[in-house]
Steps between C-alpha positions, in 0.01 A plus 500: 500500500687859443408679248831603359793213429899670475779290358833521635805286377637402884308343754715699724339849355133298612459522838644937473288608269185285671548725770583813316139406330297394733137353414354476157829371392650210439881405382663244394820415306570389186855402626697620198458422163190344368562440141827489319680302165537128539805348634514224270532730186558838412116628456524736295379486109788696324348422149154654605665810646659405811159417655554333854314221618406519851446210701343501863822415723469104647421547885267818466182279407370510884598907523342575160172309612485696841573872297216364255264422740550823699483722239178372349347571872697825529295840337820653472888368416777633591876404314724612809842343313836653561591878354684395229513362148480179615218532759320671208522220299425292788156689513422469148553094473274517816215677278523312198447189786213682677343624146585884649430736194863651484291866480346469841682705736608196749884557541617627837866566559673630817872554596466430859267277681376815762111573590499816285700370216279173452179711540583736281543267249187297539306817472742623164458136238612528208503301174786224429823712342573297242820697438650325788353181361692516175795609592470195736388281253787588256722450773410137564413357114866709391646302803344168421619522142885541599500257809246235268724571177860492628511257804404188295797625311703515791396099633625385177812657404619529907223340738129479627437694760640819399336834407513784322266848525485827418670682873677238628695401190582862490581543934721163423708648188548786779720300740651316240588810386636593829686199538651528176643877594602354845747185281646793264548744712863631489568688846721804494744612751476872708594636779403766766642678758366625799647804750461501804495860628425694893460910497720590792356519826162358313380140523437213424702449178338442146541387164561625156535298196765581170289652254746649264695808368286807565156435317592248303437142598784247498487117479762330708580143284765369646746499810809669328269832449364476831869473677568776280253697629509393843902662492325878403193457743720362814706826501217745392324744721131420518305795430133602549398610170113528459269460718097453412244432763133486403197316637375264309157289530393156474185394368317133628438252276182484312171254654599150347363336180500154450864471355673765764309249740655176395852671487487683845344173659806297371769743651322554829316200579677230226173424330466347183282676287267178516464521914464901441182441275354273707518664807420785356178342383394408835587847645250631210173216561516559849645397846227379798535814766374446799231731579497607117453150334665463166700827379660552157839709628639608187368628149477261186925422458552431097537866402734675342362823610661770800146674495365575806118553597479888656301312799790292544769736482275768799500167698823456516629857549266532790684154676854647382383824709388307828780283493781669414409866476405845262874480390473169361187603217640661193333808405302370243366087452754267298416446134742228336546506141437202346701307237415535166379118421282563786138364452404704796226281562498459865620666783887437659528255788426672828281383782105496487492706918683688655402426853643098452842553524725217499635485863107482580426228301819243544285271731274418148778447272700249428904616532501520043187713454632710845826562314320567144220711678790731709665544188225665279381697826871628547538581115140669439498686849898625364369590206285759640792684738726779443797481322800418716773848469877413543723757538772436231907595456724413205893624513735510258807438645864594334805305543751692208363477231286192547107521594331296825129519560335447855136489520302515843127481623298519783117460530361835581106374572454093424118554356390183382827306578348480808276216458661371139790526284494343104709152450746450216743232280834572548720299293239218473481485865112625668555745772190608695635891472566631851808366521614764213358825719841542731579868493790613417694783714730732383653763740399904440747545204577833337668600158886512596495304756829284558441131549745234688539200299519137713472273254436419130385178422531348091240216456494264180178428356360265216151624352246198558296361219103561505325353783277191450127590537316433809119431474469867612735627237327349242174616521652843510667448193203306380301838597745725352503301137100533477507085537187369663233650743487517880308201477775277302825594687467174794326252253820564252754447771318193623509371196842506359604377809298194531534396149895497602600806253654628801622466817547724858828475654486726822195707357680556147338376186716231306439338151578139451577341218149439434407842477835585317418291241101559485610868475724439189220335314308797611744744396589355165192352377206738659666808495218757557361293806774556707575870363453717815362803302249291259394341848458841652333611127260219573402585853418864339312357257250287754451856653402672226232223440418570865414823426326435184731636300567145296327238464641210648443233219718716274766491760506103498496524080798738499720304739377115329565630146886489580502218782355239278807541245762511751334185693511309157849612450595399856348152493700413160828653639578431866659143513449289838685630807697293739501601854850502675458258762762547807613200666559434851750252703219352710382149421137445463420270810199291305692430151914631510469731254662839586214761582437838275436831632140640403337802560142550687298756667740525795786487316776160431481151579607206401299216277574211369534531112351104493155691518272372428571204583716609815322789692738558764575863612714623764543892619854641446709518832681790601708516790439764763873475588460432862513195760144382650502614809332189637684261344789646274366359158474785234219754451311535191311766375174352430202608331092418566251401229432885433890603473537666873845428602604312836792328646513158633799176567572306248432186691098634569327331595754298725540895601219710591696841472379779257415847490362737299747793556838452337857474593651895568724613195818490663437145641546591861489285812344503826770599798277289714537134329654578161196420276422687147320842594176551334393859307146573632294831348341676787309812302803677375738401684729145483527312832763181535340181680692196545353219329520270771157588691650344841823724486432723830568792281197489321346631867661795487482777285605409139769697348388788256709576238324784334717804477 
């Protein structure tokens, strides 16, 4: 029997730190929580101070009994539980279980599951912080009392089933918001115009755009000042004006935290923040190596911290110099400034060694924790590099009295963009970044010089109304409002989609008219719970009872004393609620009646509203708009049991044909036997297949049509 016990949460972090440990030791897993409030009621005694009851969680009788009967054998226990408030409170339900004195120094914490790093720890214990256990305590008994309180409310006045809480109430009144900007939006005409100009005996041409008269900026509104113009500008001499060339440097992103994660994983890899977290998990218990057994690859990945360890950062600069050269280490290591919410608890996201690169480790991997793996590699390894130096030129161009503007750029020395370039939303739209780096060439121009006009081109515009949010741009504004904690970000999204608050159309966040009308009640009758800044007020307030600086009872009677009048209020005032219910033209096949659309976890169908007594659903077709290639019915767009989309014949299963790539945009057809071409994703690129597999074409080389 070892002398020493350590408790982990995962059994995945088990058979890693076994090894790291070696004899003496034993570990095993408390696989997550051990204790928490009862389901069945709210658990916690508001009339004798908020006191929660804690109940041992049904299931964990067996796991409990083995951690009992260890520890009384063990001379020594270890609480190994995740880094973080909720692994600390973990730890401490765990001692109250085991009869731990809370004094004795038995907490060990690491942020990354390495030899030295686990060691270290075991040889540093230190008492519970029960800081970190009050803020998470306030956390869940504040977030018991407004889900327990106000969803009863909401299964009698709308429907049972639904929920309300403290984040999510608040990340759903967010894209209602949105959506509400999008309807009212009134778009406004402008225009633009854009020269085309050459420097004799130079090439190639460029481009200048209309700024204005001399300095001053003007707005072209409307096609009659634009023609206007256009009659001065056509006969004008185009003059060199100004000329200002400078070099100007680029600086790589900072190491990832756990929101920059979820956002960069969704524009490069189209993650949900769900599938980030989760992979991201199993990238930080450990992957089975051959020849190195189970390996934790990256550091602990719920931190909202860029901090880097100094060992870390020498590492990496010493890789940088072997793989891409002296040129590529700035002069001095990279030290990212945090935000000022930070916690700075843990370290960023990087990788636990340098000498497991990903290329060297595919053949372990599966292709999602390859992808996630290569990504925080590429972004911490960047992070470290010099700054990439463009060489810059901005003209002002005269034509009479009017003012054009030509900017140029050309990278001087690519420093990190070698290995990784940032991601960004453009207009709602998630673009993985290096498609934005194309330089921009201007010719050598001079003050003076005289340009040749070819061409001037006028362009109407219409400014667009706000983008809706993606999953990854809301987090960042969840981030940027001081709403939640690393930890919260996926279990909020997950939630207010699969209580049907909203919807994803094409990776953009919807609300139905479920959520619209949850989020009224919200807005009009619990005002303060769906206020961004008293939500952000509150998260500052669980911090400061982290670090001792409040105590967190007093937090819970601050907040009740106000909740309990505005609940009262709410349950005498809000009258019942009757969902819209949308109607379909298909007949129920069971009973005649004409089927409603409903929402679920994967989005609309259609139900018969005889339930209960009628309980026949059917999914909502859509029509691919093309002819079956085996037998000319029509193609649907289908969808599985866990909302991937496929197409298949209507007349399936008389018709075997489906696939899972989709019919190209422009609905071409195959020159060899005329069937509907298929849009296939081959890394970047987009390849055409026909969709008949025993077309002879499909032998050949497919047809790329990536410019």
């Amino acid at each position: 029997m070892a002398d020493n016990l350590v408790i982990v949460e995962s059994p995945g972090k088990v058979k890693s730190i076994s090894k790291f440990l070696g004899k003496g030791y034993k570990v095993e897993a408390s696989v997550g929580h051990v204790r928490d409030l009862p389901k069945s009621q709210m658990g916690v005694d508001i009339d004798n101070d908020f006191d929660p009851k804690y109940i041992t969680i049904r299931g964990k009788g067996d796991v409990i009994s083995k951690l009992k009967k260890e520890a009384k054998a063990a001379k020594k226990v270890f609480l190994a539980t995740d880094p973080d408030r909720e692994g600390e409170a973990i730890s401490w339900h765990l001692a109250k279980i085991l009869n731990i004195d809370e004094k004795q120094k038995c907490r060990v914490s690491f942020n990354e599951i390495t030899q030295n790093a686990v060691k270290n720890a075991v040889k540093q214990p230190r008492t519970i912080d029960m800081g970190l256990v009050d803020a998470q305590q306030a956390r869940r008994v504040l977030d018991r009392i407004v889900g327990y309180k106000i969803s009863p409310l909401l299964w009698k006045k709308v429907k049972k089933g639904l929920s309300a809480g403290r984040v999510q109430s608040v990340a759903t009144k967010m894209i209602c918001d949105r959506e509400d900007e999008i309807e009212n939006f009134e778009s406004q005409e402008y225009w633009s115009i854009t020269a085309k100009l050459s420097k004799p005996k130079a090439s190639p041409n460029f481009e200048a755009r209309f700024y204005g008269i001399g300095k001053e900026k003007m707005e072209l509104t409307n096609e009659e000042q634009v023609n206007s113009i256009l009659a001065e500008i056509n006969k004008s001499q185009y003059i060199v004006q100004k000329v200002k060339e400078q070099e100007k440097k680029r600086a790589a992103a900072a190491p990832f935290i756990t929101s920059t994660l979820q956002q960069e994983a969704s524009r490069k890899l189209g993650f949900t923040t769900k599938r980030t977290m989760m992979v991201a998990q199993q990238l930080y218990e450990g992957i089975e190596i051959k020849g190195h057994g189970s390996v934790g690859l990256i550091t602990y990945m719920r931190t909202d911290s860029t901090r880097i360890s100094t060992e870390a950062q020498n590492e990496a600069r010493e890789y940088i110099k072997t793989k891409y050269g002296q040129d590529y280490i700035p002069e001095n290591p990279r030290v990212y400034k945090n935000k000022s919410a930070s916690q700075d608890a843990h370290e960023g996201i990087r990788p636990t060694y340098m000498d497991m690169a990903p290329e060297g480790l595919k053949e372990f991997l599966s292709a999602e924790q390859y992808k996630l793996y290569k990504l925080i590699w590429d972004r911490f390894i960047s992070s470290q590099m010099s700054s990439a130096i463009y060489d810059t030129v901005a003209a002002d161009i005269t034509a009479g009295k009017y003012m054009f503007k030509a900017n140029g750029s050309k990278v001087k020395f690519p420093g990190f963009m070698v290995l990784y370039i940032e991601g960004n939303d453009v207009e709602g739209k998630e673009e993985d970044g290096e498609q934005n780096e194309k330089e921009n060439t201007l010719p050598q121009l001079n003050e003076g010089d005289i340009l040749e006009l070819k061409k001037n081109t006028p362009k109407q515009h219409f400014t667009q109304p706000p983008a809706r949010y993606t999953e990854a741009t809301l987090v960042r504004a969840l981030e940027e409002k001081g709403i939640g904690r690393p930890s919260t970000y996926a279990p909020t999204i997950t939630t207010i989609l699969s209580r049907g608050y909203v919807l994803k159309e094409k990776k953009l966040l919807v609300p139905t008219e479920l959520g619209k009308i949850v989020n009224d009640i919200m807005k009009n009758h619990f005002e303060n719970i769906v206020d961004t800044k008293f939500t952000a007020q509150m998260e500052s307030e669980l911090d400061d009872v982290e670090d001792g600086n409040k105590e967190w009872k007093a937090v819970m009677r601050d907040f009740y004393s106000s909740f309990a009048g505005v609940l009262k209020e709410a349950e005498e005032s809000i009258g019942d609620v009757e969902l819209p219910v949308e109607v379909s033209d298909v007949q129920c096949d069971k009973c005649g009646r004409f089927m409603v659309v409903k929402h679920g976890r994967f989005g609309k169908f259609l139900a018969c509203p005889g339930f209960p007594e009628c309980r026949n659903t059917k999914p909502i077709v859509e029509e691919a708009g093309v002819e079956c290639p085996l037998c000319k019915g029509k193609v649907l767009i289908k969808k599985t049991k866990k909302g991937k989309k496929y197409i298949g014949c209507e007349r399936n299963p008389e018709c075997s044909f489906m696939s899972w790539d989709m019919p190209s945009p422009n609905k071409e057809t195959c020159p060899v036997c005329g069937a509907f071409m298929l849009q296939k994703s081959s890394g970047k690129k987009k390849v055409l297949k026909c969709s008949n597999d025993k077309c002879s074409s499909n032998t050949e080389t497919s047809k790329d049509t990536a410019k």
